[in-house]
N, C-alpha and C positions, 0 to 999 in steps of 0.2 A: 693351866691345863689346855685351855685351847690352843695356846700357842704350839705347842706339842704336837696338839692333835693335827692342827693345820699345816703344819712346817711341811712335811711331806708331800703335800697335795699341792700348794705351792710351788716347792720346787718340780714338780713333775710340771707342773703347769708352766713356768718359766721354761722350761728347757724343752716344750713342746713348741708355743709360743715361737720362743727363740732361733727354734733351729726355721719355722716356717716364716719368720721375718726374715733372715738370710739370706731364704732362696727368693723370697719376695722382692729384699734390695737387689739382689742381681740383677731381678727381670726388670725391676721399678726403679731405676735411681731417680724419680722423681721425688720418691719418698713416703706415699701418698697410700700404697698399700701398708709399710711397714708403720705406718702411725694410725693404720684403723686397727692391725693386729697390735701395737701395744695398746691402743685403747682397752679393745676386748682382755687385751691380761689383763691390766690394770681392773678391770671393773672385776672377774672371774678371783683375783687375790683379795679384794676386798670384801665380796660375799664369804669367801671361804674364812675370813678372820672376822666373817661377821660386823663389818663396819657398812651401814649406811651413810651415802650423802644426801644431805639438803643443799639445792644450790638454790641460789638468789641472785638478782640483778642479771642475768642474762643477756635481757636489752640492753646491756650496758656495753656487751660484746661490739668493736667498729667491725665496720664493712669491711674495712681494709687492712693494711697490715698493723701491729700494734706489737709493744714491748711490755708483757705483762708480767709483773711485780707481785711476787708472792710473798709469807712470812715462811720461815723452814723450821718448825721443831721435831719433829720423825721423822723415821724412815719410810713412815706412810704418805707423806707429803705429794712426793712424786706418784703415784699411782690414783692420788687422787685427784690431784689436776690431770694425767693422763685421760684418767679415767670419764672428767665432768666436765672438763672446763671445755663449753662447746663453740670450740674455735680447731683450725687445721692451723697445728704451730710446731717447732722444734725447739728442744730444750738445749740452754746454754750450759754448761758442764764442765764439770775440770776434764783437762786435755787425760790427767793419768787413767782417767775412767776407760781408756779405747784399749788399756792392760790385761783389763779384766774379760776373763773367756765370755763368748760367747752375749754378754752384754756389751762389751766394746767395739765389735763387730756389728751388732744391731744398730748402734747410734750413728758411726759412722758412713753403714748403707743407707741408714735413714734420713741421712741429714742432717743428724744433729749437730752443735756447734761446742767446738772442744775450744775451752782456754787455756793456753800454758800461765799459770800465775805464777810459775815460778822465775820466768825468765818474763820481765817489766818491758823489751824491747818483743819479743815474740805477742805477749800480752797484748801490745796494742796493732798489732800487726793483725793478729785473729779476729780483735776487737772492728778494723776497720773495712775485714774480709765480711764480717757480720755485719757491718753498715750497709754495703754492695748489697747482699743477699733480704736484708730488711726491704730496704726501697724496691726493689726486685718484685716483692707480694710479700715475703716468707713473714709472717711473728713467729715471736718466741717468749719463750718463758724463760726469767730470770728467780734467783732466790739471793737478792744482793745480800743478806743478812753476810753471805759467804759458808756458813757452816751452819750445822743445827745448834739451835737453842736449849739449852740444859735444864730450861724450867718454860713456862709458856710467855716469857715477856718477849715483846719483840725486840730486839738488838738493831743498831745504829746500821742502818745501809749504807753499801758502799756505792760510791759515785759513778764507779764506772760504767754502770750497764745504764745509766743515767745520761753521761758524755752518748753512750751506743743509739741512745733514743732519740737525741737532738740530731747527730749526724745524722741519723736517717733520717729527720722530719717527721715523724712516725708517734703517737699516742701514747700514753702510759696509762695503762690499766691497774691499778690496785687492785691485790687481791687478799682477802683474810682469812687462812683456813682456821677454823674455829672448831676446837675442843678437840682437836688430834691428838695433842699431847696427852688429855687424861684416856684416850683409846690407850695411846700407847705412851706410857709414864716411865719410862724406865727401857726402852729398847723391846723390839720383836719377843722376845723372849717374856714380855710381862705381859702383851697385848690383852686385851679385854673388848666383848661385843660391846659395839655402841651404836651412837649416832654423830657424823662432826656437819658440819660449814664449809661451805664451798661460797664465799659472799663475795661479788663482783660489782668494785665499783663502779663510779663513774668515770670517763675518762679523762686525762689531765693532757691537752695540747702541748707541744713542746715549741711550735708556731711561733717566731718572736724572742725565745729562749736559746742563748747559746751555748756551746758546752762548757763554756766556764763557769755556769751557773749551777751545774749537775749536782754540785753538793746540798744547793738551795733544794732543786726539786727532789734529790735523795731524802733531805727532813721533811720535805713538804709529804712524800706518799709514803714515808713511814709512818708519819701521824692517821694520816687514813686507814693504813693496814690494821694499826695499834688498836685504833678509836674501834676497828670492826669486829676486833678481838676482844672487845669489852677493856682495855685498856689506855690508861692517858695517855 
């Protein structure tokens, strides 16, 4: 029922949102406007479906720039590191996402970082346009799982945003959102008021570490994200 009730005001809220990050990117291609106005979505969708965050480790946030590694089982996932996670960063994303009206427009003035995964030579090519812009200042936010999770276990990460981390010398941050999936069990449509986790670990150097190790350090902060999730 909530989910119903909320769906409308949401969208009215994204497409309001939306259309004032737009004219934001135009003026701001720094990016820096249109990532305080998805903030504020992001936090305005979450009251509306009724979810609270608890965030933790904060101090765990670097000065600098950092690649932070999140778990993904909802669709709420993103709105809630949007929404919490208090760092200035752009999200990594499949490239098809810049299809979609009016949110593909928004990432792209905003900065975000599209990956073509369908094509392995473009793939690393965006990957190493994302190394350039890392070292730069920019973080970002990964979700290497690659896709959502269909129950709350965490699934094997993929390497590559891993390789992304050591080329740019740049930090990994583990992240564990906690108890998203029983907010939302089954897709938007089932969602339910709760409370989840926003838990931010500590950070893991990549200093010494080269990209052909990315697999190591992919199991190594999957086991961190898992462990925060209450999982082995």
């Amino acid at each position: 029922m909530r989910a119903v009730l909320c769906a409308p005001v949401v969208a009215l809220e994204t497409l309001a949102f939306g259309i004032a990050s737009l004219l934001a990117g135009v003026a701001d291609r720094s990016g820096r406007i249109p990532a305080r106005l998805a903030r504020a979505w992001a936090r305005g969708v979450l009251a509306v479906c009724g979810v609270q965050v608890l965030v933790s480790g904060s101090e765990n946030v670097p000065p600098g720039p950092a690649v932070f590694a999140a778990n993904h089982g909802s669709a709420l996932d993103i709105p809630v590191v949007l929404g919490h996670l208090p760092a200035d960063f752009r999200v990594i994303h499949k490239r098809s996402l810049y299809l979609v009206p009016i949110v593909g427009l928004h990432l792209y003035l905003g900065g975000h970082v599209g990956i073509d995964r369908r094509n392995p030579f473009r793939a690393r090519r965006s990957l190493e346009r994302a190394a350039e812009r890392i070292r730069g200042g920019t973080s970002v936010v990964v979700f290497p799982e690659g896709t959502r999770s269909r129950d709350e276990a965490v699934r094997a990460f993929k390497r590559g945003p891993f390789v992304l981390a050591s080329k740019a010398g740049v930090p990994v941050v583990p992240l564990s959102l906690v108890g998203v999936k029983r907010v939302v069990p089954g897709g938007l449509l089932g969602l339910t008021a709760g409370t989840v986790e926003l838990r931010i670990h500590p950070a893991l150097s990549t200093n010494g570490r080269p990209p052909d190790e990315a697999s190591a350090l992919a199991a190594e902060v999957r086991q961190i994200v898992a462990r925060g999730c209450g999982q082995a």
